[in-house]
C-alpha positions as CSV (number, residue, x, y, z in Angstrom):
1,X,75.4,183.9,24.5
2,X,72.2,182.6,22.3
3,X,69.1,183.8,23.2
4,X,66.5,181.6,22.0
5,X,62.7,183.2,20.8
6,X,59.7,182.0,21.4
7,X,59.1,177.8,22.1
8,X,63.2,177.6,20.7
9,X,65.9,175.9,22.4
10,X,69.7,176.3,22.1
11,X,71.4,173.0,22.7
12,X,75.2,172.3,23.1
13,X,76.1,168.9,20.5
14,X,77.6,166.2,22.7
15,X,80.0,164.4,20.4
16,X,80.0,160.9,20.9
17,X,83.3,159.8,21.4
18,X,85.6,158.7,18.7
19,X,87.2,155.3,19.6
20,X,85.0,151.9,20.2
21,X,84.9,149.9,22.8
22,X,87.1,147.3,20.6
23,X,89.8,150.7,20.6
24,X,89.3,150.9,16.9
25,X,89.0,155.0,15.7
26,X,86.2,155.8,14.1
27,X,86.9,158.4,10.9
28,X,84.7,161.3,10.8
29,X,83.4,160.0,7.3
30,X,81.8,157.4,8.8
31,X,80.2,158.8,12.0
32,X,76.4,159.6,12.1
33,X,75.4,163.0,13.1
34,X,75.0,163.7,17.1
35,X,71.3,163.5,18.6
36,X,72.0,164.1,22.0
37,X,73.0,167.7,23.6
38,X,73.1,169.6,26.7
39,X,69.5,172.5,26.5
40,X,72.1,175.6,27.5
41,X,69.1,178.2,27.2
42,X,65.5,178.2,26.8
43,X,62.8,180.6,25.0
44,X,60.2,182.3,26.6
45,X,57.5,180.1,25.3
46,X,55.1,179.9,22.5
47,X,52.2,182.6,22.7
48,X,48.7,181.1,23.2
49,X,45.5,182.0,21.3
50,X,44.2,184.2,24.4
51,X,47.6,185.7,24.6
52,X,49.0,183.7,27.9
53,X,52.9,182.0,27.4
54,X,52.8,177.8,27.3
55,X,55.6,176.7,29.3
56,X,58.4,174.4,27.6
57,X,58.8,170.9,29.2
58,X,62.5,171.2,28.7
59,X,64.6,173.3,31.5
60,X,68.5,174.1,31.1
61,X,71.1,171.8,31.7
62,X,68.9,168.8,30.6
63,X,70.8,166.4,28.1
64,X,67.9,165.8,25.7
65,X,67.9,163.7,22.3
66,X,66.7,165.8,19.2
67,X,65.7,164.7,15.5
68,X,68.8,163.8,13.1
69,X,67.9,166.2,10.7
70,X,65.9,169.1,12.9
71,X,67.5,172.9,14.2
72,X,69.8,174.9,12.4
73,X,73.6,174.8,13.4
74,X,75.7,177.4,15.3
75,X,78.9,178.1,16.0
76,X,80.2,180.4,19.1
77,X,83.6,180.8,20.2
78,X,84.3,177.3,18.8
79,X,82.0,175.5,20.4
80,X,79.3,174.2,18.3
81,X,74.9,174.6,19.0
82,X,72.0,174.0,17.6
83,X,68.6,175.8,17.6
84,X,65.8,173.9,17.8
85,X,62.0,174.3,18.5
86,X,61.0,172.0,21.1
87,X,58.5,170.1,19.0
88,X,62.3,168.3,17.6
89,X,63.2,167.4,21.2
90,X,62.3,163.9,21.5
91,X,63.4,163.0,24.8
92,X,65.4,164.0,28.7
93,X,67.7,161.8,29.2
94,X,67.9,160.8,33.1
């Protein structure tokens, strides 16, 4: 598994699904990238000026929406992650 460094997080992509509500099929061409994922591990925290760890506001197993364009993509065992610093977590979705 991913072991994320410092204030990184490695989220799992949750696809959105691939067939509207109309049951028309949406080509991959034409959908948008996935902003929402699953946080699957979390860093240790980013190292303050007197040396103490700042706690991330994101835990694991929180589905949280990230910027479009933000992380760098992974793929293990088939199943596809991205690495992001938490700054590009917008929001927990509850």
């Amino acid at each position: 598994m991913l072991k994320p460094l410092g204030d990184r997080i490695v989220v799992k992509i949750i696809e959105d699904t691939e067939q509207t509500s109309g049951g028309l099929f949406i080509p991959d061409s034409a959908k948008e990238k996935p902003q929402k994922g699953e946080v699957v591990a979390v860093g240790p925290g980013k190292v303050t000026e007197k040396g103490d760890r700042e706690p991330l506001d994101v835990k694991v197993g929180e589905t949280v929406l990230y910027a479009k364009y933000a992380g760098t993509d992974v793929k293990v065992d088939g199943v596809e992650y991205k690495i992001l610093s938490v700054k590009d977590a917008l929001a927990v979705i509850e």
